[in-house]
C-alpha positions as CSV (number, residue, x, y, z in Angstrom):
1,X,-4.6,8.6,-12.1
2,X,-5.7,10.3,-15.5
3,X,-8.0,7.1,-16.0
4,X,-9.7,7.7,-12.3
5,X,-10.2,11.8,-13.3
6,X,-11.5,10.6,-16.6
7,X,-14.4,8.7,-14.8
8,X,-15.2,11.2,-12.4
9,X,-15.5,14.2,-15.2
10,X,-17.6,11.4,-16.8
11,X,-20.2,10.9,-14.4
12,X,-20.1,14.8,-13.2
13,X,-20.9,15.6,-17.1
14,X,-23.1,13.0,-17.7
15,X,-25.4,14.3,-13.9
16,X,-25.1,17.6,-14.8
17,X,-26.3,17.5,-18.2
18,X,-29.5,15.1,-16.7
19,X,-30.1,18.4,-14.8
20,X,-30.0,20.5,-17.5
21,X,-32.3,18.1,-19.6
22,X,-29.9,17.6,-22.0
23,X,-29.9,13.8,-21.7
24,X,-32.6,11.8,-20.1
25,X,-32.4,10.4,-16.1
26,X,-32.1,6.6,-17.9
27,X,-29.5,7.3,-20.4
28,X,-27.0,9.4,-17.3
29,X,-27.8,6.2,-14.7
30,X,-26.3,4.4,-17.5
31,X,-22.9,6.1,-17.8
32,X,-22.8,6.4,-14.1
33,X,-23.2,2.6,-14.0
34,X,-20.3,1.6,-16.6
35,X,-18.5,4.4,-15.2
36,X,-19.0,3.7,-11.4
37,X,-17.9,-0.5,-12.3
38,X,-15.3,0.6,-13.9
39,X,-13.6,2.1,-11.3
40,X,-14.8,-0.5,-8.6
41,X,-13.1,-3.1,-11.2
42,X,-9.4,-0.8,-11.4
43,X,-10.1,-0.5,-7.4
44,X,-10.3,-4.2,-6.8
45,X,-7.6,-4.7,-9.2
46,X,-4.9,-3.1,-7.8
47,X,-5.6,-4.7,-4.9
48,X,-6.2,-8.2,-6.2
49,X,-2.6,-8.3,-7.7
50,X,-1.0,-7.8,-3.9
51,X,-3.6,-9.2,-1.6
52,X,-0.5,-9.2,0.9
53,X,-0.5,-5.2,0.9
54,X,-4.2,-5.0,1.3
55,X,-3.9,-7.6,4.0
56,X,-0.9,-5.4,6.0
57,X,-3.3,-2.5,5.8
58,X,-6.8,-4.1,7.5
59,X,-3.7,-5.4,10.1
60,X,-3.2,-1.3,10.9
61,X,-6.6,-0.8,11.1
62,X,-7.4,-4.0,13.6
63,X,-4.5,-2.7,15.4
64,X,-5.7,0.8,16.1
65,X,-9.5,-0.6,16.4
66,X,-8.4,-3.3,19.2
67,X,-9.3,-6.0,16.9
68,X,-6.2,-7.7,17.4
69,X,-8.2,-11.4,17.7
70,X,-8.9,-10.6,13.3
71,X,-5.2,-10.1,12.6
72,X,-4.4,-13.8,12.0
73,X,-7.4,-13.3,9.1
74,X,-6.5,-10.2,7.5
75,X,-5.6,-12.2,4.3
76,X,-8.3,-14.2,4.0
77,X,-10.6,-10.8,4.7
78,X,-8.4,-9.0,2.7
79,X,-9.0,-11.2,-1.1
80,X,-12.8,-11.4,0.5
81,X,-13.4,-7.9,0.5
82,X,-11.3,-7.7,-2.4
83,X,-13.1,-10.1,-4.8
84,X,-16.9,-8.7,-3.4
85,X,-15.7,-4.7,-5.3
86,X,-14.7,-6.7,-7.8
87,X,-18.1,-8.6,-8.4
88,X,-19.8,-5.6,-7.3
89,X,-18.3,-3.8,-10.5
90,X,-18.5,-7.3,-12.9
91,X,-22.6,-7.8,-11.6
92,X,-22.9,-3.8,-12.2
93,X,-21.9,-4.0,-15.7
94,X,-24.1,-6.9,-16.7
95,X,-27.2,-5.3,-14.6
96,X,-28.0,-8.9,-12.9
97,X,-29.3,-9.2,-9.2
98,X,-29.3,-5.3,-9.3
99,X,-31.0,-4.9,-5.7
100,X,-28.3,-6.9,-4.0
101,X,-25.8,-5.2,-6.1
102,X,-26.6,-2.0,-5.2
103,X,-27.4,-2.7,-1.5
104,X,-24.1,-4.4,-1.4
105,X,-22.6,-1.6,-2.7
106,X,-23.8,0.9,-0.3
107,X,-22.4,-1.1,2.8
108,X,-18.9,-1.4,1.0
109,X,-19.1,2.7,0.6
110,X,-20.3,3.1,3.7
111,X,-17.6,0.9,5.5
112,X,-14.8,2.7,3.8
113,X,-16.3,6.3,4.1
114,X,-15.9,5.6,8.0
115,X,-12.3,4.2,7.8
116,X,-11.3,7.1,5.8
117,X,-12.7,9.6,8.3
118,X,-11.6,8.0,11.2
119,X,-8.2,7.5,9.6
120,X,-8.1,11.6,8.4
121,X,-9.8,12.7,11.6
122,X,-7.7,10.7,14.3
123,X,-4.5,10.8,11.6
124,X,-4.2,6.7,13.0
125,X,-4.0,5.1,9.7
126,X,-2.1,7.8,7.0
127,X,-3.2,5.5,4.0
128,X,-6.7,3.8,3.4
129,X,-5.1,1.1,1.0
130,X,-7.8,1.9,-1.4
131,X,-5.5,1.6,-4.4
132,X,-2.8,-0.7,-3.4
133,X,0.5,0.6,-4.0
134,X,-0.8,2.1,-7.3
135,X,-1.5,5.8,-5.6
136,X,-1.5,6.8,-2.6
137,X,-4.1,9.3,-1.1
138,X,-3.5,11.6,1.6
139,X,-6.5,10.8,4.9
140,X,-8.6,13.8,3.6
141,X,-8.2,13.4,0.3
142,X,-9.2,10.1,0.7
143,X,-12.5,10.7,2.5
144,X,-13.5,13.3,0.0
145,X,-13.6,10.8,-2.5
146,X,-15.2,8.1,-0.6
147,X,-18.4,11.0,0.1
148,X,-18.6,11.8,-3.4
149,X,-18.8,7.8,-4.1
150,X,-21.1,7.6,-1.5
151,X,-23.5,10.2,-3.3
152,X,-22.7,7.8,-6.3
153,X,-23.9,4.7,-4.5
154,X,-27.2,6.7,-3.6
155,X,-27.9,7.4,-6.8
156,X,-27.3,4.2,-8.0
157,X,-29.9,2.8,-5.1
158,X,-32.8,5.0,-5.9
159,X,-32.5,4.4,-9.9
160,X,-31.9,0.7,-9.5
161,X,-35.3,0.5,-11.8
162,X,-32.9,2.2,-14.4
163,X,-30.4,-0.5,-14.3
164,X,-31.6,-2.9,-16.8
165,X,-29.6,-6.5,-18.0
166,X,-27.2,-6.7,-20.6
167,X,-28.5,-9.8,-22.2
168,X,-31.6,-11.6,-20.9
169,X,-29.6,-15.3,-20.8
170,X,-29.4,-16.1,-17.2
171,X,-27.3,-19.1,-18.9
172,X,-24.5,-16.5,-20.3
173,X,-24.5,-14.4,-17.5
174,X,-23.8,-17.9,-14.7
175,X,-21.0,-18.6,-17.4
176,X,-19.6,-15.3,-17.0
177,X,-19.9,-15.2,-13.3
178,X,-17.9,-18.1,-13.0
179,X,-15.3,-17.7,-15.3
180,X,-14.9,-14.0,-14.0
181,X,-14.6,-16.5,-10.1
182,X,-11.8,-18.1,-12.0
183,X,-9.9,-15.7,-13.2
184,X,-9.7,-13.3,-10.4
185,X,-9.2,-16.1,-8.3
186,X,-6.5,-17.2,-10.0
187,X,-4.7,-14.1,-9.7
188,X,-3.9,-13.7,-5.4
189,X,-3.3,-17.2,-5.5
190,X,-0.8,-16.7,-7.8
191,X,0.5,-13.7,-5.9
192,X,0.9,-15.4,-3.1
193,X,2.7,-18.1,-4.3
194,X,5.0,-16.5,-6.1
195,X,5.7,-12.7,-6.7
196,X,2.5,-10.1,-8.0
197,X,3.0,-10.0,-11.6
198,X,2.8,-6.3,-11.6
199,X,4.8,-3.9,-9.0
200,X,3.9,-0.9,-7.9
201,X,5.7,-0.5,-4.7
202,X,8.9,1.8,-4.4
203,X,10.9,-1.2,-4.7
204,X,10.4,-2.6,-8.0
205,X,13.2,-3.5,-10.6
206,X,15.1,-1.0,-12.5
207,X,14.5,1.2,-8.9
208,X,17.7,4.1,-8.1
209,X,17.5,3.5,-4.3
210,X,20.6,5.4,-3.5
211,X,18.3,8.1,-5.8
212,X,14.7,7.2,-4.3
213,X,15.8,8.0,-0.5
214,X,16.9,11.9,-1.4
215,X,14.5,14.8,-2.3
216,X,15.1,16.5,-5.2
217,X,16.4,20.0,-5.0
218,X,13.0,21.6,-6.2
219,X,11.0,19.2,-3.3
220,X,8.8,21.3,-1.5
221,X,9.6,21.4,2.2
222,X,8.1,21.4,5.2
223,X,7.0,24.7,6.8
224,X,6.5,24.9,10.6
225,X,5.7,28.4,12.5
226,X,6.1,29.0,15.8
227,X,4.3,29.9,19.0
228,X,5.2,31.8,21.8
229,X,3.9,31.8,25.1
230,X,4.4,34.7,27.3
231,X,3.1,36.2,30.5
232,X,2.1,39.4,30.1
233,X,0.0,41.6,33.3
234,X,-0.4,37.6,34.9
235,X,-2.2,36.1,32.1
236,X,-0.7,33.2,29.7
237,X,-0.9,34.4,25.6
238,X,-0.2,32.8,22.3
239,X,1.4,34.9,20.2
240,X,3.7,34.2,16.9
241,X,6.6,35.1,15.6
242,X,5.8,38.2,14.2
243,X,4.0,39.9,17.3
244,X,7.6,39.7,18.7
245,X,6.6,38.9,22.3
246,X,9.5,39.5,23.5
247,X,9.4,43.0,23.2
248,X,6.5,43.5,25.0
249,X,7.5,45.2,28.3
250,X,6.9,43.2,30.7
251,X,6.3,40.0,29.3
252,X,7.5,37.0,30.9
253,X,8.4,34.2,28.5
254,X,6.9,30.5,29.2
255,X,7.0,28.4,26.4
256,X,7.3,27.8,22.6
257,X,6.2,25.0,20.4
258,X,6.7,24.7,17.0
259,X,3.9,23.3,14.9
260,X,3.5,22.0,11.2
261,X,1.8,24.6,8.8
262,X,2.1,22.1,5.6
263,X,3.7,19.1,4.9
264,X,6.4,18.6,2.3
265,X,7.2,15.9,-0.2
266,X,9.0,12.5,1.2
267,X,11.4,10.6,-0.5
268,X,9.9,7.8,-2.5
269,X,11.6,5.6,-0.1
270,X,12.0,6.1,3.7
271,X,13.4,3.6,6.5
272,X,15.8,1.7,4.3
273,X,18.3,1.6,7.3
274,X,20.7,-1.3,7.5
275,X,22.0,-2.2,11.0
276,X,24.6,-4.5,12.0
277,X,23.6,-6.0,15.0
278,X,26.9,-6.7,16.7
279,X,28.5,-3.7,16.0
280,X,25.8,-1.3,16.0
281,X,27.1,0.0,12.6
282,X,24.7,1.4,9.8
283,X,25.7,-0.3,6.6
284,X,23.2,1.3,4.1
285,X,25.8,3.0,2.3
286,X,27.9,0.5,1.9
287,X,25.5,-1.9,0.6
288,X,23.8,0.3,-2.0
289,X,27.3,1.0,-3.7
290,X,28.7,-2.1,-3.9
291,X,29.1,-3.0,-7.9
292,X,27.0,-6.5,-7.0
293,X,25.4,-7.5,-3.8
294,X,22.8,-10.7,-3.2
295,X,20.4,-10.0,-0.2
296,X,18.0,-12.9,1.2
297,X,15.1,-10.9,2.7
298,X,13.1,-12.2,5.8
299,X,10.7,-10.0,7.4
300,X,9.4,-12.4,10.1
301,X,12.1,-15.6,10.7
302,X,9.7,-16.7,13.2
303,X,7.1,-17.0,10.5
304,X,9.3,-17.9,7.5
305,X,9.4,-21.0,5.2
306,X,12.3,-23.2,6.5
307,X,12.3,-25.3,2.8
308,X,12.8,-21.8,1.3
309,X,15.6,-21.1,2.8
310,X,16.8,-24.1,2.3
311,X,16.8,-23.6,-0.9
312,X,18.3,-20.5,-1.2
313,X,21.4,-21.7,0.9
314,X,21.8,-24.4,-1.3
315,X,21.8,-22.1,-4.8
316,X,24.2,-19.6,-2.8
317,X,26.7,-21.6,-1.3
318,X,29.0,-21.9,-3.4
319,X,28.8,-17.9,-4.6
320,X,29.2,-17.0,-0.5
321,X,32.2,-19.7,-0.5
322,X,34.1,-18.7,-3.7
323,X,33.5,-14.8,-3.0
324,X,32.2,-14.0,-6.0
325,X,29.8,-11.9,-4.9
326,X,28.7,-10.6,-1.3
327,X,25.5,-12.5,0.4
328,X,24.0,-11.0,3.4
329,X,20.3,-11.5,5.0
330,X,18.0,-8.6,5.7
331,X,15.5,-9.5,8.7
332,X,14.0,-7.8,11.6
333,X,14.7,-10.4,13.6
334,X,18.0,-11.3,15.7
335,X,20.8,-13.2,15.2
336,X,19.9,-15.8,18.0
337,X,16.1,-16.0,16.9
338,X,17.2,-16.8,13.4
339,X,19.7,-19.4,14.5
340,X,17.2,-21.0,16.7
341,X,14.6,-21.3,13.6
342,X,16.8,-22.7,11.2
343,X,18.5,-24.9,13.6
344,X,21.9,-23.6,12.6
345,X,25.0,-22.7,14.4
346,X,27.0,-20.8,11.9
347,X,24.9,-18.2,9.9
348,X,26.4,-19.2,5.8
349,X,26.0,-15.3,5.8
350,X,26.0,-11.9,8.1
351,X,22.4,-10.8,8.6
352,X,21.7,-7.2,9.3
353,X,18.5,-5.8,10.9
354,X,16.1,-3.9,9.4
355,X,12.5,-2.3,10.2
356,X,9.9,-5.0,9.4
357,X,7.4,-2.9,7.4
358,X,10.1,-2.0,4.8
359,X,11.3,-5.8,4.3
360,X,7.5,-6.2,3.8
361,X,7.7,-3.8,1.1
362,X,10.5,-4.4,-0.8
363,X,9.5,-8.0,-1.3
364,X,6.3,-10.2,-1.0
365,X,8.2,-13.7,0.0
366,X,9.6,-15.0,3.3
367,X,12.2,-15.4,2.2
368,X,13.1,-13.7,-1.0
369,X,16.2,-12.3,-2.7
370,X,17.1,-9.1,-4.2
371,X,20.2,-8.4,-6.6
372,X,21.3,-4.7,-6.2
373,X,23.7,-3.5,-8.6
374,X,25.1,0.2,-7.6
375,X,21.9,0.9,-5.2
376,X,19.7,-0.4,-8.0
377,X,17.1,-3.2,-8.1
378,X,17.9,-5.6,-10.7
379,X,16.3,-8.8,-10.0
380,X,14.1,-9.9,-6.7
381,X,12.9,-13.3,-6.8
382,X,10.9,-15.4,-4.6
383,X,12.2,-18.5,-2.9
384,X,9.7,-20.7,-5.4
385,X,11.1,-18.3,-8.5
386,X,14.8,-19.9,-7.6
387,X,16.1,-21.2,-10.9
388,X,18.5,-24.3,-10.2
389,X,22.1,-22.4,-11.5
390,X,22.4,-18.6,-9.9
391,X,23.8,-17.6,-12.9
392,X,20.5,-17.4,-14.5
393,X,19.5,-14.3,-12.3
394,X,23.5,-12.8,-12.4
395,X,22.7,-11.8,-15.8
């Protein structure tokens, strides 16, 4: 966050001080330039390590749009539009094919500017994704930022003449176009087929989640006010609290709603609800403070990898036969749907049901396991990740 406020006071400075005539129009296109790719590069980067979250979030977005048809390519669009900030930000920096660049650019801006305000006007989407899991942004907030990188964009398109090359070796530049493709495209695939090599999400090891799902006493709360309706000489009025309606003579009460004046904090994690499906039963607290518990995740057991959890049945049979230490599944779906899709009878272990979007969140596989020691994350693993003796991940 301090590194995204260091850019912005950056670039403010640098304009500012063009106005004054402190610095010349050329030299403050040039900060705004390394500035303005440096954040497109932290944008897509964020992003690029968790393609899967970005991809969940153009899903919302297709959702509330009626674009339901593009859902089955949100990840593909997702490292798409990903990559394109990122090579926006890496052809910024070496000042090559600066018209497209900047052209480019403005479309990107000017596609995220509208999601933001539709998703802060309409209140549809409550997070743009711009950042990942890194930070979140409230809808307004949000949009805000997107106008004031719009203005950036502008200024960027009417002193493209200012934006000169780095080096003049169209040779070294190709070179560092493609290994740049590498690289970066390296990294989702490697997301994808494992875990992202850096978390950000509420779940990540070494997390309290007994802790994490209770405000601290000092949150801020939420405050709410109150409106009265009341029928006073045969005409319907508002009136709050503190114009005491009621003691209007008279006055014929109607109605009352109660609205939000300003939101509080949340806990850092919400909708971590286990439910056994049998009984009906919520066995969140029971899980979180047992001293070691094993939990194979499955958001979607229609869409899961039936050699993964293969695997993971074979490494855990013997712990869930021996009771060393408790096994249970976590899915949204039910007991009968996961029987039918891995063509089983006898589940090796009870599964409990849980909201999908928080399965999805506390672990990119399908399937995956987590270790929780006393409510705490201590090791999540996808099924690929699964080392041949459990022990290894027991520590």
């Amino acid at each position: 966050m301090s590194f995204l406020f260091f850019l912005l006071i950056v670039q403010v400075l640098s304009i500012l001080l063009s106005l004054m005539k402190f610095i010349s129009h050329k030299f403050m296109i040039s900060v705004v330039r390394f500035s303005y790719a440096s954040f497109l590069l932290f944008s897509g980067f964020v992003k690029l390590i968790d393609p899967l979250g970005f991809s969940y979030k153009l899903q919302e977005y297709f959702e509330v749009f009626g674009f339901d048809f593009l859902i089955p390519f949100s990840l593909l669009m997702s490292i798409f539009v990903i990559l394109f900030e990122m090579f926006l930000g890496i052809c910024l920096i070496l000042g090559i094919h600066v018209r497209k660049i900047v052209w480019g650019n403005l479309m990107l801006m000017v596609f995220f500017t509208f999601l933001t305000f539709f998703s802060a006007y309409f209140n549809k989407v409550t997070d743009c994704g711009c950042f990942g899991d890194f930070m979140k942004l409230d809808p307004w907030t949000s949009f805000t930022k997107d106008i004031y990188l719009l203005i950036i964009s502008f200024l960027l398109l009417f002193s493209q003449q200012y934006i000169t090359p780095l080096t003049k070796s169209i040779k070294m530049n190709n070179g560092v176009l493609l290994i740049s493709f590498i690289i970066l495209l390296f990294i989702p695939i490697h997301a994808l087929s494992f875990l992202p090599f850096i978390d950000f999400r509420p779940y990540k090891i070494g997390v309290d989640i007994i802790k994490d799902k209770n405000l601290p006493k000092n949150a801020k709360q939420d405050v709410f006010k109150d409106v009265w309706y009341y029928e006073v000489n045969g005409e319907i009025k508002e009136y709050s609290t503190d114009d005491e309606p009621w003691k209007i003579d008279g006055a014929i009460f109607k109605d009352r709603s109660t609205l939000l004046v300003s939101k509080g904090d949340e806990p850092k994690i919400k909708d971590f609800d286990l439910v056994d499906e049998i009984t009906d039963v919520n066995m969140t607290d029971s899980i979180l403070n047992m001293d070691k518990v094993i939990l194979v995740i499955s958001h979607d057991i229609q869409k899961t990898n039936i050699a993964g959890h293969q695997k993971i049945h074979n490494l855990l049979s013997n712990i869930s036969k021996e009771s060393i230490i408790p096994v249970y599944g976590l899915s949204s779906s039910s007991i009968d749907e996961i029987k039918n899709k891995l063509s089983i009878s006898d589940l090796l272990y009870q599964y409990f049901l849980v909201d999908q979007t928080t399965l999805k969140t506390m672990i990119r596989a399908n399937p995956g396991i987590f270790l929780l020691q006393d409510g705490i994350v201590i090791e999540k693993m996808h099924w690929r990740d699964l080392p041949d003796d459990i022990s290894m991940i027991m520590h």
